[in-house]
N, C-alpha and C positions, 0 to 999 in steps of 0.2 A: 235552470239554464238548459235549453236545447243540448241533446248529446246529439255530438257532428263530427264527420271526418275533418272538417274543415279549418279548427285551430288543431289539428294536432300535428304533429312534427318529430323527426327523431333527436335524440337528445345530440346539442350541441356539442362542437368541442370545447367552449367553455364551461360548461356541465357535466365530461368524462372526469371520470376519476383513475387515475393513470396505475394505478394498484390493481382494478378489473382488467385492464388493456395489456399489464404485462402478465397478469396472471395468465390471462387466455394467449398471450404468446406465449408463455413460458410452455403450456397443454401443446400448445402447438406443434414445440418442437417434440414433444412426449412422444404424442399421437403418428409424428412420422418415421422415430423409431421404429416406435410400434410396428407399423403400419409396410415398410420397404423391404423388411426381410421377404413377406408374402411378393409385392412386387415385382424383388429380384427372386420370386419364383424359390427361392432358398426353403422357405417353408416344406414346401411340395416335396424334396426331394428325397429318395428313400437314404437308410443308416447307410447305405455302402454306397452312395453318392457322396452325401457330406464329409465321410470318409475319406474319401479319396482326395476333396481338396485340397489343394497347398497347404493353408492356413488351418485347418481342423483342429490343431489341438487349443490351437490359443479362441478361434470362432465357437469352441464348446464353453470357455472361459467367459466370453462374451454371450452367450446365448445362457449361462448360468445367473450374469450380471443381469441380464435385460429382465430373466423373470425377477429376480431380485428388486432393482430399483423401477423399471419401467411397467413393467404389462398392471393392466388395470389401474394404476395409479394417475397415468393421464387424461383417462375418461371420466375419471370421478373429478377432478377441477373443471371438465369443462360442462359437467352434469351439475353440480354446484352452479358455477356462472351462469348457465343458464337458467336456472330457478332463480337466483338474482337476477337476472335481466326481465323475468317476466313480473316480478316487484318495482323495477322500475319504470318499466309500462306502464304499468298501470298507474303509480306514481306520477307519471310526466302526465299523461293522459286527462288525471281528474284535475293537475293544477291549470290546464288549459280548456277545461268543460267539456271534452271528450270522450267517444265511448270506447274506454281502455279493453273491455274484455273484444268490443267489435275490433278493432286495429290486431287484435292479439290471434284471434281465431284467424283473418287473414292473412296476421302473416307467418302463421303456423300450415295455412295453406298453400301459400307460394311455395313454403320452404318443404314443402311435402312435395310437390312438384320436383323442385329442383333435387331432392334428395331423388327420388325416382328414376330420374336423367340421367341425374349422376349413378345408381346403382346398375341402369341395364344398360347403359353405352360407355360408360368408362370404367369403372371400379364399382366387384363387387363386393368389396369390403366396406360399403358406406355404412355412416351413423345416422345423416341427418335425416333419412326418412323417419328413422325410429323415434327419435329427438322429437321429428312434428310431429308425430302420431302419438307420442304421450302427452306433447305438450298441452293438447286440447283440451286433458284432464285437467290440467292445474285448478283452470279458473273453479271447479268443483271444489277447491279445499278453501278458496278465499277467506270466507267467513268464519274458518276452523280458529278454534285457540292457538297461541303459540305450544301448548302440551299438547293440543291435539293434533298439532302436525308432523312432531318430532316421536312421538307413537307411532302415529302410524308410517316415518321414516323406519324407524325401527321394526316395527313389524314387514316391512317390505323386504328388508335388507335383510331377514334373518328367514321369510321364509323360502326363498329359494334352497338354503340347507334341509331343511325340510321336507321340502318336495322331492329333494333327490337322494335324502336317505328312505322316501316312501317309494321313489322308482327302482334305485337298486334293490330292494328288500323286495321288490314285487317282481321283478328281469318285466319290468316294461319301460317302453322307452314313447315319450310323447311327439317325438318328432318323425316315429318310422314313417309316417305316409309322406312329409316331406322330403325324408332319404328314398322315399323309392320312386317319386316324382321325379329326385334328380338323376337317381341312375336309369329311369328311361328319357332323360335328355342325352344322355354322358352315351348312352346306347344307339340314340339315334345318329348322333353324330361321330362315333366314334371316336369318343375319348375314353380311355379306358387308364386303367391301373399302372402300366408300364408307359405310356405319351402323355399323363396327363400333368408331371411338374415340366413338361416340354413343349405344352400346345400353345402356351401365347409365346415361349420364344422360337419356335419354328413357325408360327401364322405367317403370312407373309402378303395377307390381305384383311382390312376390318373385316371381312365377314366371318374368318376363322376365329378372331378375338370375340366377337357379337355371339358366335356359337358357345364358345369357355363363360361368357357373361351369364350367358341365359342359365343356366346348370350353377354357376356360380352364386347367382341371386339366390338360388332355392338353398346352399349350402349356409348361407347368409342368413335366411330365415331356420335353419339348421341349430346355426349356432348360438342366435337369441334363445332357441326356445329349450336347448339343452344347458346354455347358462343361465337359463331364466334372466336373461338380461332386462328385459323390460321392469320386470321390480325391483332391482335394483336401479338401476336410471332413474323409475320416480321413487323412488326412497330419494335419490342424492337429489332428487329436483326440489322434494320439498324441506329436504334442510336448508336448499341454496334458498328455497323462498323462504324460510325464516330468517337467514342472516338477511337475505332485502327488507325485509317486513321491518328487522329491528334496525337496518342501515348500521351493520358493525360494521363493514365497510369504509365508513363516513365518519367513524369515530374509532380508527386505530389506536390514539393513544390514550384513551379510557379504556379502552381494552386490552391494553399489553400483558396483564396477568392473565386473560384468559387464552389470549394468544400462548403464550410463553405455557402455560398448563398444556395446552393441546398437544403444541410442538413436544414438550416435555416426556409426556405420555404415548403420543403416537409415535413418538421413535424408540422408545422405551417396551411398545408392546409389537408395533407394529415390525420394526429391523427382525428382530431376533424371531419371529413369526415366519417373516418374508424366506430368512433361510430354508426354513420347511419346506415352503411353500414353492419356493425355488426347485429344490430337491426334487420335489413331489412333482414338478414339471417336465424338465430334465428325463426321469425316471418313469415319466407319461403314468404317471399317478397308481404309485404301486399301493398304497392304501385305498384306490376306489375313487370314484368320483365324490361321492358323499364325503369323505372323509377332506380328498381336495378342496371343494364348495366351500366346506366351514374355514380351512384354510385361510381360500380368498375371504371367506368376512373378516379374520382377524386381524387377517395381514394387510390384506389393502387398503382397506378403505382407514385405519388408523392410518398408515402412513403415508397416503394421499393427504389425508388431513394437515401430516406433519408437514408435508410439502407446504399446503398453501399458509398455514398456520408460517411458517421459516419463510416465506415471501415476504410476508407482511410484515415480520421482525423487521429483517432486514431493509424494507422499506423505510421502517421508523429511524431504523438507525442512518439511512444514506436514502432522504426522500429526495434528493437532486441528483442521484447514482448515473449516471448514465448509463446503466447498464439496464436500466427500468424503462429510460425511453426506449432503449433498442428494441427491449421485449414490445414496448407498447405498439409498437409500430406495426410489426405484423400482427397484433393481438387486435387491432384496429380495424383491419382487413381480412378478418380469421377465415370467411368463408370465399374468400379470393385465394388464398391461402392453402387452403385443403383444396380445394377444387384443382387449383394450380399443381399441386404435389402428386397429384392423382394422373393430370397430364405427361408434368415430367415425370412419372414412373411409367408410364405405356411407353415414352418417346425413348427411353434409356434402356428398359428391357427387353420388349416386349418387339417381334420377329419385324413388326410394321415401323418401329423404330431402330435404335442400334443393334438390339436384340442380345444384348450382357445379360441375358436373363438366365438363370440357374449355370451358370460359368465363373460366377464370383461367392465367397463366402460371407459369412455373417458378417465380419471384420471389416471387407473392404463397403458391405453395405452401408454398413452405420458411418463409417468414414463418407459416402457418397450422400447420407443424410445431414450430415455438417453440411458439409457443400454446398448443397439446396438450399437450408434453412439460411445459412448465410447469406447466401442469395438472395434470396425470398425478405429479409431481414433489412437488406441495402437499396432493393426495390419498394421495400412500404416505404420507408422512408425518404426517396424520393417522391415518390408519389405522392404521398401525405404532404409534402413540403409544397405542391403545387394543386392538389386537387382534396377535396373536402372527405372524400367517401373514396373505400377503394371500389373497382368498375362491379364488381357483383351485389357487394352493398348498395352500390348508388341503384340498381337495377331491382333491388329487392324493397328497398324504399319507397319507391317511388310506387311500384304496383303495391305496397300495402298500405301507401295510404292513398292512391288515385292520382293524385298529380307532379307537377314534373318538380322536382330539384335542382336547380344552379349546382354542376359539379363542382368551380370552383366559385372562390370567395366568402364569405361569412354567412 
């Protein structure tokens, strides 16, 4: 059979599986934890700022919790999901005589664009460049065994530890030419040491924000390459393509023991890990970076695990919960979603909006993170209810496979 753009399609909403859709809401809301403390500029600001807040001693308690249950544990569900979704690509792809790796490759280019957009005009805390620019790799493992893909998950995921007890051991660092790239932006434009948890809430025009952007993007490549984030992401991409390969997914309650082992174990190694790991955050990693690193393998990713592993239970146990639609619904529209949180955190902080930026503590951040997500929550859902795709998806659809989509209707 001719391989052609021309029967392929994105999967229906008769063909979603509502367990992937609240999963990736559930990351959703992780991700914007994660993701606001930096927005509201809180990050940025030095000990005798934070100090000074109102709220500080209970916002240390909270910034204790976040390493705890939040940092990195979000991005490993949606680095999962997304190695499943490129199995089922390809999946949809060959039952319709199409060419699943062509459909894949562009729309890992779009989504490299659009990650791009998003990194040098709105936020430079983006993922999704990085996401397409691994993703390209995957189609290279296809034909791997299910051992030989979970090897080499494993060898990704462990040697970032590696790397950085060979950096520290040696006082080199692989990212200096990218740190001193950024400090002659931060030089030219004068941003400096003492304005710079201040520069997007004093901007008071986009080009002051587009100046913090630019010097930002470089900090951003910064920090991939001193958390070796990239092997990690495709390590979790090609576990996420083994669970699509084997579609556990698809058969949760043949699975429940494995599920229930995972859950078992990653909260078993992973909690009492995270504590450390916590610690060692907080205390800006008084055992070293190396020592940190191993940290994150032990801690997080078991208990990211445990996380979606405890989804899926609870799935089985209340698959009509309505607490799953709700997830599903921005999980549906996930990159309307993050794109969208990214807006309303410029319009809320940031000098060219309200400008609440570095004025409010950890506390009232994450409380202003309900709020959105809620938000953001009650709009899928409207919108789902009357149109097929939310507007970015329908928009990313359509340029990867070439033609137009009916937004609403079947």
């Amino acid at each position: 059979m001719e391989h052609t753009l021309d029967n392929a399609a994105p999967v229906r909403s008769s063909e979603r599986y509502i367990i992937l859709d609240a999963l990736r809401g559930f990351a959703l809301l992780g991700i914007a934890l994660a993701n606001f403390p930096e927005f509201s500029l809180y990050t940025f600001l030095s000990a005798e700022a934070t100090e000074s807040l109102p709220a500080y001693e209970i916002d240390s308690i909270v910034r204790f919790l976040q390493y705890l249950f939040v940092d990195g544990k979000f991005y490993t569900i949606f680095s999962l999901l997304f190695g499943i979704g490129f199995s089922i690509i390809l999946s949809n792809a060959e039952k319709k005589g199409a060419d699943g790796f062509r459909i894949f490759y562009r729309r890992m280019g779009i989504l490299t664009v659009i990650g791009f957009l998003h990194l040098m005009f709105i936020w430079s805390g983006d993922i999704l460049m990085l996401y397409a620019l691994l993703g390209l790799l995957l189609p290279l493992f296809r034909r791997m065994s299910d051992k030989g893909l979970l090897t080499w998950a494993a060898v990704l995921l462990v040697l970032p530890v590696l790397i950085d007890f060979v950096q520290e051991a040696a006082h080199f660092s692989l990212s200096a030419t990218v740190v001193r790239w950024q400090q002659y932006w931060c030089a030219a434009y004068g941003i400096t040491d003492e304005n710079f948890a201040y520069w997007l809430r004093d901007a008071d025009s986009y080009e002051g924000v587009f100046q913090f952007l630019i010097q930002g993007a470089l900090v951003r490549v910064q920090e991939f390459i001193d958390g070796n984030r990239y092997f990690k992401v495709l390590g979790l991409f090609l576990i996420g393509f083994y669970i699509g390969r084997k579609k556990l997914y698809a058969r949760l309650e043949d699975n429940r023991p494995l599920l229930r082992c995972i859950f078992r174990y990653g909260v078993l190694v992973g909690l009492p890990l995270s504590l450390f790991y916590a610690w060692s955050g907080v205390h800006h990693h008084p055992w070293g970076l190396a020592v940190h690193s191993l940290l994150y393998l032990v801690s997080v990713f078991p208990l990211g695990f445990a996380y979606v592993a405890g989804m899926c239970l609870l799935y089985l146990r209340w698959p009509k919960g309505r607490i799953f639609t709700c997830l599903a619904a921005p999980g549906r529209m996930a990159l309307t979603n993050y794109i969208g949180q990214s807006v309303i955190g410029m319009l809320l902080f940031y000098g060219i909006g309200l400008g609440w930026g570095a004025s409010i503590g950890l506390t009232q951040t994450e409380g202003i993170v309900l709020i959105v997500y809620l938000c953001q929550m009650g709009f899928s859902r409207v919108w789902l209810f009357v149109f097929r795709f939310g507007p970015l998806e329908w928009l990313w659809r359509m340029l990867t496979y070439g033609r137009y989509f009916p937004l609403t209707g079947m």
